[in-house]
Backbone as a chain_set.jsonl record, in Angstrom:
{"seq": "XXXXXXXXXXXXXXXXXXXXXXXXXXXXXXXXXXXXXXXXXXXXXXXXXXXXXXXXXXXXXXXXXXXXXXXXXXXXXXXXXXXXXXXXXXXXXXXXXXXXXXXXXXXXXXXXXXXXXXXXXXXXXXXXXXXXXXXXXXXXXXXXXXXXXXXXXXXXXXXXXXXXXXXXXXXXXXXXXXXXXXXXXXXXXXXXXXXXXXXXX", "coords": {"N": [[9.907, -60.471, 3.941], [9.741, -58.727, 7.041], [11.431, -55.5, 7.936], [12.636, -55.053, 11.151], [12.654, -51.93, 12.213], [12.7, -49.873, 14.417], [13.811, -51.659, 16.643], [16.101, -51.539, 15.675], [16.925, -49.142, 15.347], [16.377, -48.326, 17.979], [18.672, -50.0, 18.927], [20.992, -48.843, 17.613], [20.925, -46.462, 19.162], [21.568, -47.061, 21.931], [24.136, -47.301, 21.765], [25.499, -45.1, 21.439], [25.124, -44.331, 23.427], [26.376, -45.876, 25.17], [28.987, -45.315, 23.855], [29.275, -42.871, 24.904], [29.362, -43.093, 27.494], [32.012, -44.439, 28.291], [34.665, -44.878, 30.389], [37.224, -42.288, 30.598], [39.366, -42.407, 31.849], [40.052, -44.843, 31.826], [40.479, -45.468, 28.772], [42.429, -43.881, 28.632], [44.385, -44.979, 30.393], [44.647, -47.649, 28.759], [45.706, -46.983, 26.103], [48.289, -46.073, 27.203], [49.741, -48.817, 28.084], [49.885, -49.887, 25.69], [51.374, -48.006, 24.73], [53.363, -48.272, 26.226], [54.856, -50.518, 25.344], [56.802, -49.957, 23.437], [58.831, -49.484, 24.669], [59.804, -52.127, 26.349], [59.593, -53.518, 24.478], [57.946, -55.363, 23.322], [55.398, -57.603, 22.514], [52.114, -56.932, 21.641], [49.467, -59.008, 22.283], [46.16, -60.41, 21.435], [42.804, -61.809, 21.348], [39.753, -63.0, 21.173], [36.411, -64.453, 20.255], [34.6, -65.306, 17.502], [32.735, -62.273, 16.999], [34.104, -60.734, 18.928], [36.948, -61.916, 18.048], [37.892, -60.759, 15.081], [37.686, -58.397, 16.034], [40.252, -57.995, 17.591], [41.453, -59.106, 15.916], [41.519, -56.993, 13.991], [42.633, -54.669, 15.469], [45.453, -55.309, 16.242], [46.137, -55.149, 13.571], [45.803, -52.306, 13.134], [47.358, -51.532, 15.227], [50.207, -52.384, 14.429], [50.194, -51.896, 11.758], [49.361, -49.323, 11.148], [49.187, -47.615, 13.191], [52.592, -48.059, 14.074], [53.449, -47.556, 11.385], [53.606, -44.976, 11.963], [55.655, -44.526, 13.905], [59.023, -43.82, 14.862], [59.993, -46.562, 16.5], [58.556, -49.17, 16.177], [55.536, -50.35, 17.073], [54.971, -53.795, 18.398], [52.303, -56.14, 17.354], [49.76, -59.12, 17.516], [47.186, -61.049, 16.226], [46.266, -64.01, 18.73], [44.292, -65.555, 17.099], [44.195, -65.246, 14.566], [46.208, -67.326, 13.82], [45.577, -69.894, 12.781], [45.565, -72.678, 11.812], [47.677, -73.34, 13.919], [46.063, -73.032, 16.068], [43.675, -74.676, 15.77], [44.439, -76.932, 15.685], [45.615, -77.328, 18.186], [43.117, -77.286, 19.558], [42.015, -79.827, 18.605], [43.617, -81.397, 19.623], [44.341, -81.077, 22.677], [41.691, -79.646, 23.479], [38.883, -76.977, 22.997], [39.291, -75.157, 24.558], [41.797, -74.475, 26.492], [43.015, -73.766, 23.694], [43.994, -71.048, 23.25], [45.492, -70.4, 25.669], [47.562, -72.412, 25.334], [48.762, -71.067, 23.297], [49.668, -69.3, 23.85], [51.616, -69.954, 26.153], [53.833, -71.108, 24.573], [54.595, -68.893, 23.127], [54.873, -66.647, 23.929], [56.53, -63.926, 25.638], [59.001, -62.382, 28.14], [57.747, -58.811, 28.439], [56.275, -58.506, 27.297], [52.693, -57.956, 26.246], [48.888, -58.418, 26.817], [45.854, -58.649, 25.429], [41.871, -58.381, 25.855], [39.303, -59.861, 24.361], [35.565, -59.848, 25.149], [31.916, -60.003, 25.024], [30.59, -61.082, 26.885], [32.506, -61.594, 28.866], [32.591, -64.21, 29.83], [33.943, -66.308, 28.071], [35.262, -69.461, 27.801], [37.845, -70.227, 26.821], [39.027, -68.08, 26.117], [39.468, -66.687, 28.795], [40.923, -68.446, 30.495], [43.067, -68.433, 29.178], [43.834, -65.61, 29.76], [43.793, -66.044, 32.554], [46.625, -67.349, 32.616], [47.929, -65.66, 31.337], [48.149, -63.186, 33.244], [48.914, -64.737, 35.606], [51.627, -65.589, 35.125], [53.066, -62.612, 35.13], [52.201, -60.941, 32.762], [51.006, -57.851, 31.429], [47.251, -57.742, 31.135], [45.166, -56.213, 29.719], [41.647, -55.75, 29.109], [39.016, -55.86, 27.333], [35.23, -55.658, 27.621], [31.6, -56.2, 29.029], [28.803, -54.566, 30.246], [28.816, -56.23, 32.846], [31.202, -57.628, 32.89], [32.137, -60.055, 34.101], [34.012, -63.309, 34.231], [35.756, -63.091, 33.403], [37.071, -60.357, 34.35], [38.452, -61.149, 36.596], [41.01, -61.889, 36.002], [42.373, -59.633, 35.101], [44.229, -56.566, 34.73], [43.426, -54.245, 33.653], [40.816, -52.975, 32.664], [38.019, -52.258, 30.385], [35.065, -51.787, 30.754], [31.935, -52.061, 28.912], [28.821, -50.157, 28.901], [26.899, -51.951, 28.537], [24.745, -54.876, 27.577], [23.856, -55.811, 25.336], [24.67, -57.602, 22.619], [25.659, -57.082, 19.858], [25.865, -53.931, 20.395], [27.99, -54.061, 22.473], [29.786, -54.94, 20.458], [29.626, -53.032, 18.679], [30.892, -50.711, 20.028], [33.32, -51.459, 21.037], [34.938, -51.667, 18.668], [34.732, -49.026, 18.316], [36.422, -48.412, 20.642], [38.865, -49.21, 19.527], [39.47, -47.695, 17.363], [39.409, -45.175, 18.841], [41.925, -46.108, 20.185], [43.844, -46.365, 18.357], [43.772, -43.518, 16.756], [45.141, -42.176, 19.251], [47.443, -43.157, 19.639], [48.803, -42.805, 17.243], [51.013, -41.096, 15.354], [51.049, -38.205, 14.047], [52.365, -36.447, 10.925], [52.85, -33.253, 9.551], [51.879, -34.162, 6.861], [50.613, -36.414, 7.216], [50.58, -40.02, 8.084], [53.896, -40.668, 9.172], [56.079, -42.07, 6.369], [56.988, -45.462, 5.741], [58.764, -46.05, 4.204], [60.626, -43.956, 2.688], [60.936, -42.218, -0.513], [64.022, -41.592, -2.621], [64.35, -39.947, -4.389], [64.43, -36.409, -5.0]], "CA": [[10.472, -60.296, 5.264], [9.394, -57.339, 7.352], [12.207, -54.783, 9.007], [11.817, -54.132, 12.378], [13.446, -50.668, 12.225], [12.45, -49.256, 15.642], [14.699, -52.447, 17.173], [17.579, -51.44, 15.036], [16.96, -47.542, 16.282], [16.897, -48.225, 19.924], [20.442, -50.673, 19.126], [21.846, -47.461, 17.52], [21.144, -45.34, 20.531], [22.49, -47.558, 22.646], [25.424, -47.775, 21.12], [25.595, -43.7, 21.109], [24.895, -43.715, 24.833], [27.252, -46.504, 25.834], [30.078, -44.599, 23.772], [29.587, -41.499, 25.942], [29.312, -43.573, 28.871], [32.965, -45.197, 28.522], [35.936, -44.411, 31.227], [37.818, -42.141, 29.642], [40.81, -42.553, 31.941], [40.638, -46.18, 31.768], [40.973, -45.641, 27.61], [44.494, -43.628, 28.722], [45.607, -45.895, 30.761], [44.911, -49.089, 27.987], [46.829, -46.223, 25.516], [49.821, -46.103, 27.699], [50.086, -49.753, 28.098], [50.233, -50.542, 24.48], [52.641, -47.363, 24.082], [54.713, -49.066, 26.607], [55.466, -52.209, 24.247], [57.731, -49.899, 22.665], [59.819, -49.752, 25.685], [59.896, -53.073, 26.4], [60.58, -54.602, 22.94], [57.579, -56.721, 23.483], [53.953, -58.283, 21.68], [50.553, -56.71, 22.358], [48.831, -60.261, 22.161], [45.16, -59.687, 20.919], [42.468, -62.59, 21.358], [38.382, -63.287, 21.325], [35.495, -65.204, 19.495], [33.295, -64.451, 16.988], [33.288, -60.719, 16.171], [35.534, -60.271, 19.269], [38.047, -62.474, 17.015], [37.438, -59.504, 14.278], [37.916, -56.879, 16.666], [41.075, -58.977, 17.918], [42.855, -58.567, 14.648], [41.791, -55.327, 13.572], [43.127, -54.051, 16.379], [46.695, -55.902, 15.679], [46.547, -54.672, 12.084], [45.859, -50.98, 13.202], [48.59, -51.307, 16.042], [51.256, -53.077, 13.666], [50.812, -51.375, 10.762], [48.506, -48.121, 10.807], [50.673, -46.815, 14.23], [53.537, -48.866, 13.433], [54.075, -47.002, 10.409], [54.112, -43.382, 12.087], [56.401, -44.347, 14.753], [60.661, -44.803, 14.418], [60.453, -47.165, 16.586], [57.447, -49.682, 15.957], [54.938, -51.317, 17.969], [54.296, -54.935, 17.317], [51.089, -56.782, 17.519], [49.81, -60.123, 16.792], [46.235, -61.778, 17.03], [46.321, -65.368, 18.144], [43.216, -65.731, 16.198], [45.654, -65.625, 12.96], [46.613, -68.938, 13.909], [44.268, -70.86, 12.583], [46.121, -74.045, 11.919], [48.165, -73.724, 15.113], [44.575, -73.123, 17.406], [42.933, -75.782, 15.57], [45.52, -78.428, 16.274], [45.971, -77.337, 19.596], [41.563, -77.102, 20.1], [42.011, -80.51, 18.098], [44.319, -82.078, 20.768], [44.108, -80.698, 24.092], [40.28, -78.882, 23.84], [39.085, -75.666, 22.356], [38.936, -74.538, 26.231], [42.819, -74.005, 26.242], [44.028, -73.505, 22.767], [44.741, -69.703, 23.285], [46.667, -70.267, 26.415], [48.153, -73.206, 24.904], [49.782, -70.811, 22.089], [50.505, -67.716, 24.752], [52.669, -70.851, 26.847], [54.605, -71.531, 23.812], [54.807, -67.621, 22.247], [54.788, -65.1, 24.89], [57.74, -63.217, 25.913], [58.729, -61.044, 29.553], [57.549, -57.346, 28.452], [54.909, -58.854, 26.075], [51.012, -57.528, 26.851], [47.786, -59.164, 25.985], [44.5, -57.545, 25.247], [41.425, -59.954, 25.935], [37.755, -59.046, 23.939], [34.899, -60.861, 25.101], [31.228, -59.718, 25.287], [29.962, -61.667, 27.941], [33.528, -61.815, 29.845], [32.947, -66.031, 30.308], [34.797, -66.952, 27.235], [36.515, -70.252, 28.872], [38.952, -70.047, 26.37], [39.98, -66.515, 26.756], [39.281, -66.789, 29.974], [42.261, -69.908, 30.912], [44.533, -67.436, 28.377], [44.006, -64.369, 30.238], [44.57, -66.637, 33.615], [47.684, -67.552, 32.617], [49.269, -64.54, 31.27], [48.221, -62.714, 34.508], [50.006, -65.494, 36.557], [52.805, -65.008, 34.333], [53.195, -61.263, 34.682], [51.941, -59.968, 31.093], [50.284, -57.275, 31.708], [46.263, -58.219, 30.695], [43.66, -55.275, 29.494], [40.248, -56.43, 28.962], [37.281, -55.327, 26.939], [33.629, -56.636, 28.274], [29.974, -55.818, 28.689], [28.456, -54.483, 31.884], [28.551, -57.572, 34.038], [32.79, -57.745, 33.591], [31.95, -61.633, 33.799], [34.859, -64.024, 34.861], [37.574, -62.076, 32.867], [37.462, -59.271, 35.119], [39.611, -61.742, 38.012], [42.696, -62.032, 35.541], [42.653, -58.406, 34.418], [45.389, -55.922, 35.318], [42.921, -53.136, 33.573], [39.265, -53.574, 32.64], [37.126, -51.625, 30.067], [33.645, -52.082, 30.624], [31.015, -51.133, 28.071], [28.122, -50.251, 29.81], [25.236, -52.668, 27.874], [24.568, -56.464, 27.499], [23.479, -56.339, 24.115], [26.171, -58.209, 21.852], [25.756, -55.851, 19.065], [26.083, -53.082, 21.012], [29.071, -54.378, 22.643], [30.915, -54.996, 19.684], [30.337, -51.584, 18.104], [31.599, -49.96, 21.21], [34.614, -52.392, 21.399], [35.45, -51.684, 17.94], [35.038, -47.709, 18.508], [37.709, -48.355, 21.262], [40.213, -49.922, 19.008], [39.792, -46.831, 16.638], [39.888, -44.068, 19.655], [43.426, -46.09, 20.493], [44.794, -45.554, 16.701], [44.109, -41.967, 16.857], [45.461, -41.711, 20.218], [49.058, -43.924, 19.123], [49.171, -42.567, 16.07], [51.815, -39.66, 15.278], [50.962, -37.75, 12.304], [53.057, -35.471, 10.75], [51.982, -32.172, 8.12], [50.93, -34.574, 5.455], [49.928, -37.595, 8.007], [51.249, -40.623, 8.742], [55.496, -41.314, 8.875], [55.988, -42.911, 5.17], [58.03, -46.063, 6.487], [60.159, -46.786, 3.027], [60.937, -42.407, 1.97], [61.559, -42.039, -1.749], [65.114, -41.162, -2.598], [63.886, -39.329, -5.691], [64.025, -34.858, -4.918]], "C": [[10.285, -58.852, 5.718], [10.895, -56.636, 8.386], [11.926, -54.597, 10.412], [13.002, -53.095, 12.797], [13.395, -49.581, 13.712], [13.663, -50.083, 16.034], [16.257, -51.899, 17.027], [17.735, -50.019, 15.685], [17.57, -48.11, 17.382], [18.518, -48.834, 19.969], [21.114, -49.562, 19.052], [21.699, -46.355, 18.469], [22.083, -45.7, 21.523], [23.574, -48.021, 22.821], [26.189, -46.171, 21.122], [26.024, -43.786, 22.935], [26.145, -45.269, 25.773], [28.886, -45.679, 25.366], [30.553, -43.694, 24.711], [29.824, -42.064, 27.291], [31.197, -44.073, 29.297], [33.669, -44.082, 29.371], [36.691, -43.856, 30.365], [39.561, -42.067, 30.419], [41.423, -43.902, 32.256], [41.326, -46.251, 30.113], [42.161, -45.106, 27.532], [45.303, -44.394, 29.021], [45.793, -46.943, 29.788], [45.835, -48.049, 26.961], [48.228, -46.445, 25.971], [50.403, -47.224, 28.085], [50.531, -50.532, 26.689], [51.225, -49.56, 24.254], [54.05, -47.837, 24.879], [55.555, -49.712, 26.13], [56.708, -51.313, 23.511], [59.29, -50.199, 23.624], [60.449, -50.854, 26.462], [59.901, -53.921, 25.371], [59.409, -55.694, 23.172], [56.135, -56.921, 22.163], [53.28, -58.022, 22.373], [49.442, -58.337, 21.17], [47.179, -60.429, 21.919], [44.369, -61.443, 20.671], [40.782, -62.509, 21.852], [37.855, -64.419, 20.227], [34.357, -64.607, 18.385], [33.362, -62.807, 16.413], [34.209, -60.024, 17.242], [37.202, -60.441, 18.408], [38.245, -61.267, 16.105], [38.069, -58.267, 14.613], [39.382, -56.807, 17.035], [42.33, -58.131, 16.928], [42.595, -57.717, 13.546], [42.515, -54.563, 14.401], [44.633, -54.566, 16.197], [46.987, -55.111, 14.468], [46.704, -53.144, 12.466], [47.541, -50.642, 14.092], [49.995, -51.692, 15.037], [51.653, -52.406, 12.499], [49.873, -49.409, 10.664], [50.103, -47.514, 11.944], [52.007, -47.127, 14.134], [54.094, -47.329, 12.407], [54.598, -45.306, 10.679], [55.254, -43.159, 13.16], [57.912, -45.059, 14.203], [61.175, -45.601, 15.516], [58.679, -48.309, 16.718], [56.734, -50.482, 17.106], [54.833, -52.676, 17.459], [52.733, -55.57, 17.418], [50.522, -58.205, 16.897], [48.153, -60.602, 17.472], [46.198, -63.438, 17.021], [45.382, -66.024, 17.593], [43.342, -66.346, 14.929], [45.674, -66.784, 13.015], [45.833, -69.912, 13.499], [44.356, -72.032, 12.52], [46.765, -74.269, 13.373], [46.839, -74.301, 16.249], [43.783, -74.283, 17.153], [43.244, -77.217, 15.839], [46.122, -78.636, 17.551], [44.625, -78.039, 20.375], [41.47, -79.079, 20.053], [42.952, -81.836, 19.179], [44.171, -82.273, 21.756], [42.703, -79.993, 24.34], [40.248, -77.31, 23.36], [39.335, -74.53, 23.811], [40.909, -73.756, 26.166], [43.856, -73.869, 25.223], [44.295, -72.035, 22.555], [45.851, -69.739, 24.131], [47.347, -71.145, 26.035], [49.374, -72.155, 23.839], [50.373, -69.733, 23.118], [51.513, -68.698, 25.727], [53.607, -70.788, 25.797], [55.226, -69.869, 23.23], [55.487, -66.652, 23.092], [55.825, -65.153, 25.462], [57.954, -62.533, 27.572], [58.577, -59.833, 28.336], [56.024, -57.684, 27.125], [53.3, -58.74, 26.817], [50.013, -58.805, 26.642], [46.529, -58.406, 26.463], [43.345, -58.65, 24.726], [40.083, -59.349, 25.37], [37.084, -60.508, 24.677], [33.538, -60.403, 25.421], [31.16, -60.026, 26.736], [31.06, -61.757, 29.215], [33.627, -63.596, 30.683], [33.102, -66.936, 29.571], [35.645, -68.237, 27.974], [37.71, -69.852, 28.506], [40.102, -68.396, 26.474], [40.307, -66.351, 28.198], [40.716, -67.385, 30.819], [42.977, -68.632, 30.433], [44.979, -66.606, 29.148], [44.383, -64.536, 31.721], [45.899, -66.664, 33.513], [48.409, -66.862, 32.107], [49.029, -63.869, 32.898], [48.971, -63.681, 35.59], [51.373, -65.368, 36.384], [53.331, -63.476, 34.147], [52.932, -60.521, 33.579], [50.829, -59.61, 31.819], [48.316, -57.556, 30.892], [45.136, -57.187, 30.865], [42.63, -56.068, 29.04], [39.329, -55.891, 27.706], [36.029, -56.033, 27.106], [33.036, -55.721, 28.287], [30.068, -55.169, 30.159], [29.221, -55.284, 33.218], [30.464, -57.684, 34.416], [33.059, -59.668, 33.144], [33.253, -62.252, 34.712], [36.392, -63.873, 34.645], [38.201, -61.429, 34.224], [38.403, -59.722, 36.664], [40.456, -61.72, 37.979], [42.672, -60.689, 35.525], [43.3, -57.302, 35.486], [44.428, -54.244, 34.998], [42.039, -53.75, 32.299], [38.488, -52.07, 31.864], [35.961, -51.812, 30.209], [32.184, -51.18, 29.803], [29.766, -51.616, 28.953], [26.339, -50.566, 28.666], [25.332, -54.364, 28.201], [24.178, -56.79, 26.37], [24.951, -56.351, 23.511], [26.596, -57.258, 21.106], [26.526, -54.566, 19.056], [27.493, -52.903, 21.661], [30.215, -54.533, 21.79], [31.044, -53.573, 18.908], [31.168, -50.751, 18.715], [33.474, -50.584, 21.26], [35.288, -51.566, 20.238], [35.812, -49.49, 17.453], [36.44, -47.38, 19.33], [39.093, -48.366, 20.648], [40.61, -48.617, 18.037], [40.231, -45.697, 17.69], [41.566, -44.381, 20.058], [44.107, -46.191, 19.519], [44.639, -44.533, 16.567], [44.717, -41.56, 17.821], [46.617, -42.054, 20.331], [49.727, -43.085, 17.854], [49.843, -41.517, 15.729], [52.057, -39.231, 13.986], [51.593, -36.358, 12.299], [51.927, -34.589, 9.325], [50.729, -33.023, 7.017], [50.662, -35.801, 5.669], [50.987, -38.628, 8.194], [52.686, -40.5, 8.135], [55.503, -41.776, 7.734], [57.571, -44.097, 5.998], [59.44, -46.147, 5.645], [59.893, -44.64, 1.937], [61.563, -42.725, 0.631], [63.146, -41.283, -1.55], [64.741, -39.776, -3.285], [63.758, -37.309, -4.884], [63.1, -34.428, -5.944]], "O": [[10.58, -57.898, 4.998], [11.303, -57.224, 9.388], [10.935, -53.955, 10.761], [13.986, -53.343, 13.494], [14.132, -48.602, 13.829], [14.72, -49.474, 15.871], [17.193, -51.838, 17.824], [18.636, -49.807, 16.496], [18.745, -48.326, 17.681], [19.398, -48.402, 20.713], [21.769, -49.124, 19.997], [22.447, -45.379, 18.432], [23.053, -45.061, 21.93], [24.013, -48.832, 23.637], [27.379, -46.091, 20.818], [27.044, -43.353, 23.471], [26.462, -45.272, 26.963], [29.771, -45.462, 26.194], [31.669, -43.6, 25.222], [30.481, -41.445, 28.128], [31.582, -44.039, 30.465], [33.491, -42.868, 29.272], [37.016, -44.498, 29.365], [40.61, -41.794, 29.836], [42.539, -44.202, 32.681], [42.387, -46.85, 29.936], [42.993, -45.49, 26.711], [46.4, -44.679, 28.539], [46.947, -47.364, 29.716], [47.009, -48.41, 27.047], [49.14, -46.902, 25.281], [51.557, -47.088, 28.489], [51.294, -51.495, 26.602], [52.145, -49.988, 23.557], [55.224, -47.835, 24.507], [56.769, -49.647, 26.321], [57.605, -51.984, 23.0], [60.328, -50.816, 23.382], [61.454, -50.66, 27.145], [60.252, -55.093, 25.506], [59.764, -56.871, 23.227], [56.11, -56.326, 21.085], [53.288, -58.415, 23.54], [49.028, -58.483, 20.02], [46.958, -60.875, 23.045], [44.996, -62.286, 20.029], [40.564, -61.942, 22.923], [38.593, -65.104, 19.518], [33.533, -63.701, 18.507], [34.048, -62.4, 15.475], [34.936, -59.077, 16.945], [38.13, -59.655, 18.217], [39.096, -60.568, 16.656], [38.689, -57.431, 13.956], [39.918, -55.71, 16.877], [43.259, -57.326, 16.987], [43.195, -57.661, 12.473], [43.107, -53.634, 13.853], [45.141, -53.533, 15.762], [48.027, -54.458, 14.381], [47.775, -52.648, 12.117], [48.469, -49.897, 13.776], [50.883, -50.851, 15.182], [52.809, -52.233, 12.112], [50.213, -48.555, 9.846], [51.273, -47.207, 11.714], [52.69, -46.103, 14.11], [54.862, -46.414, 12.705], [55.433, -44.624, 10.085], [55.759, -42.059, 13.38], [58.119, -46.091, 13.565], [62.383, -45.609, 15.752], [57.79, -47.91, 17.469], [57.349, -51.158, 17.93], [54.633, -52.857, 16.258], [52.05, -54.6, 17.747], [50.852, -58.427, 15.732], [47.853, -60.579, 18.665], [46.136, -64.136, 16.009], [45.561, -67.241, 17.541], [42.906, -67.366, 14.394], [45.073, -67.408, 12.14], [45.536, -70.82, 14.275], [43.471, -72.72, 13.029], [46.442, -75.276, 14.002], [46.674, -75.334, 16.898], [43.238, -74.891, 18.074], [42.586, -78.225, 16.097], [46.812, -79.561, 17.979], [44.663, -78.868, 21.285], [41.043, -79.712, 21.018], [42.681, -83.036, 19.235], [43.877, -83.402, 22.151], [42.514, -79.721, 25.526], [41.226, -76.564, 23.324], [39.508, -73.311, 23.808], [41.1, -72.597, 25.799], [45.07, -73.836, 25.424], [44.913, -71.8, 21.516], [46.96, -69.333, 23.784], [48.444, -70.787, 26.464], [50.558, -72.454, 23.684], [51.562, -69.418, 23.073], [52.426, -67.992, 26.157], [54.578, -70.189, 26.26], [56.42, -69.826, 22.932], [56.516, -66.019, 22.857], [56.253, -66.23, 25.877], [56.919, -62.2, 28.15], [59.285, -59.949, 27.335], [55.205, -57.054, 26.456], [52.924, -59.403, 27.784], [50.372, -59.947, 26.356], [46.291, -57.787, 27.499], [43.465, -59.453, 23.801], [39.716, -58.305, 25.909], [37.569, -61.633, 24.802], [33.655, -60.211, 26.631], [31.618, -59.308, 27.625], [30.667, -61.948, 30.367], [34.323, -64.027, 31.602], [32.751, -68.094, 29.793], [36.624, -67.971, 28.671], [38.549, -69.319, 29.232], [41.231, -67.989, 26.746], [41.372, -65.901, 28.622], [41.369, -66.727, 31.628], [43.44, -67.843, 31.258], [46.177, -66.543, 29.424], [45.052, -63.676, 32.295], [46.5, -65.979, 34.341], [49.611, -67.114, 32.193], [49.892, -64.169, 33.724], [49.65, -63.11, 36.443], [52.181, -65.097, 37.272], [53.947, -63.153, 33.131], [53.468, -59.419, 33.458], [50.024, -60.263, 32.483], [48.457, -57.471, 29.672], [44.342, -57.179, 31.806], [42.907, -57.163, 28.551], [39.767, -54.744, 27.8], [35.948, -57.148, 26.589], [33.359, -54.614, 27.857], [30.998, -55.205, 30.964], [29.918, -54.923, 34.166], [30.993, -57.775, 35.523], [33.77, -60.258, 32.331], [33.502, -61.738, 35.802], [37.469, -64.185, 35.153], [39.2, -61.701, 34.889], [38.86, -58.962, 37.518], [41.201, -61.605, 38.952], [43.353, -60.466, 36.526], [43.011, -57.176, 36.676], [44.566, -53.275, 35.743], [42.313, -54.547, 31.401], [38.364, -51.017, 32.49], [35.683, -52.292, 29.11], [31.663, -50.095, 30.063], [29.559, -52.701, 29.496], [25.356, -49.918, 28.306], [26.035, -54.848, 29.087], [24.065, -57.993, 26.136], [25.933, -55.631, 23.693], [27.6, -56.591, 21.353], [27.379, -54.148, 18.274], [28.136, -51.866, 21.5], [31.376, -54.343, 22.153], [32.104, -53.044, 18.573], [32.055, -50.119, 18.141], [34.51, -49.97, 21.514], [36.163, -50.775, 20.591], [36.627, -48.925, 16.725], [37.295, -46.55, 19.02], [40.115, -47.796, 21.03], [41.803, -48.377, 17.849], [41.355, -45.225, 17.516], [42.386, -43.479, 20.229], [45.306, -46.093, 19.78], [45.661, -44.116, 16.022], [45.09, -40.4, 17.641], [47.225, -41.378, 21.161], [50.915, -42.84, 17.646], [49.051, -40.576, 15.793], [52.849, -39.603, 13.12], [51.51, -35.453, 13.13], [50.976, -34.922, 8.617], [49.586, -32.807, 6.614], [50.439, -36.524, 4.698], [52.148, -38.292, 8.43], [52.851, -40.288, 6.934], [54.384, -42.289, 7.736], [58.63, -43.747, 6.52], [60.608, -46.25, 6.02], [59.232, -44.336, 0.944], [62.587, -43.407, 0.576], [63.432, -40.574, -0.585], [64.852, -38.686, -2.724], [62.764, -37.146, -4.177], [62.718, -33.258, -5.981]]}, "num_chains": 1, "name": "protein.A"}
C-alpha cells in the first residue's frame, strides 16, 4: 500500500490555517455560556455522530470532570451519546431521526444548555434535537463546517470552522473543546483544585 503523504500535508495545513481562522469572540462567548451553567444549576447537553459523537463526550468529560474539579462550585455535563441503550430504543421505536430530541424531551431542564457538533450541519438527528431545545429556550451553541448547513436556523451561537473537509473539521472542533478547558479551567500554584484534600499535614 502506497502513502500519499502530500494529501495528508495539505490536510495538516488546513487544519493550521482553519485554527487561525476561527472567531475568537465567538469562542468567548461559547466560554461564557458554559460558565453560565454554574449560575443556573443546569446541564451543558453535548450531542453528534461519528467523531462528532467523540468530540461530544470528550467535551462532557473535560467540562465535568477536568473543570469541574478546579471549580467550588461544579459545572455539569452530559453527552446524550452515553446513552446508548436509551438512543437505541428510542432510534429502535420512533426512528434514528429523533432519538436525541426524544431523550432532550424527557431530560432537559429550564437553565440547561446544549452544544450541537456536526460537520456538515444536516445531521437530521441533531438537527430535530437542536430544533427543539431552541423552541424550548435552552440556549443552543453549534460547531459546523463552512457552509453552517441546516443547524445554523436553531442556533443561539454558531462556530464555524472555515473548511469542508471532515477531517479537518473534526481536528478543529476538537482544538475548540481543548481552547474551552483552558479557558474554564482555574488553576491554582500547583494546578488544578484537588476535589477530595488530604487531611494528613
Amino acid at each position: 500500500m502506497s502513502l500519499d503523504i502530500s494529501r495528508a500535508q495539505a490536510s495538516l495545513g488546513e487544519t493550521v490555517q482553519a485554527i487561525q481562522s476561527l472567531d475568537q469572540g465567538v469562542l468567548q462567548q461559547l466560554a461564557d455560556l458554559i460558565s453560565n451553567l454554574q449560575h443556573t444549576q443546569g446541564i451543558l447537553w453535548t450531542m453528534g455522530n461519528g467523531g462528532s459523537s467523540s468530540t461530544g463526550s470528550h467535551m462532557a468529560c473535560d467540562v465535568g470532570k477536568g473543570v469541574g474539579a478546579s471549580l467550588e462550585s461544579p459545572i455539569r455535563a452530559l453527552s446524550l451519546n452515553e446513552q446508548a441503550i436509551t438512543q437505541s430504543a428510542w432510534a429502535n421505536d420512533f426512528g434514528f431521526e429523533d432519538a436525541m430530541r426524544n431523550q432532550l424531551e424527557q431530560l432537559a431542564r429550564p437553565g440547561d444548555a446544549v452544544l450541537a457538533i456536526s460537520g456538515s450541519g444536516n445531521s437530521p438527528n441533531v438537527v430535530n434535537a437542536a430544533r427543539w431545545a431552541k423552541e424550548n429556550r435552552h440556549p443552543v451553541a453549534i460547531l459546523v463546517g463552512r457552509d453552517g448547513g441546516k443547524l445554523s436556523e436553531h442556533a443561539d451561537l454558531e462556530l464555524r470552522v472555515d473548511s469542508t473537509d471532515m477531517q479537518v473539521l473534526e481536528n478543529v472542533h476538537l482544538v475548540v473543546v481543548h481552547w474551552l478547558f483552558k479557558a474554564l479551567t482555574h488553576e491554582g500554584p500547583q494546578g488544578p483544585i484537588d476535589p477530595h484534600p488530604s487531611s494528613a499535614s
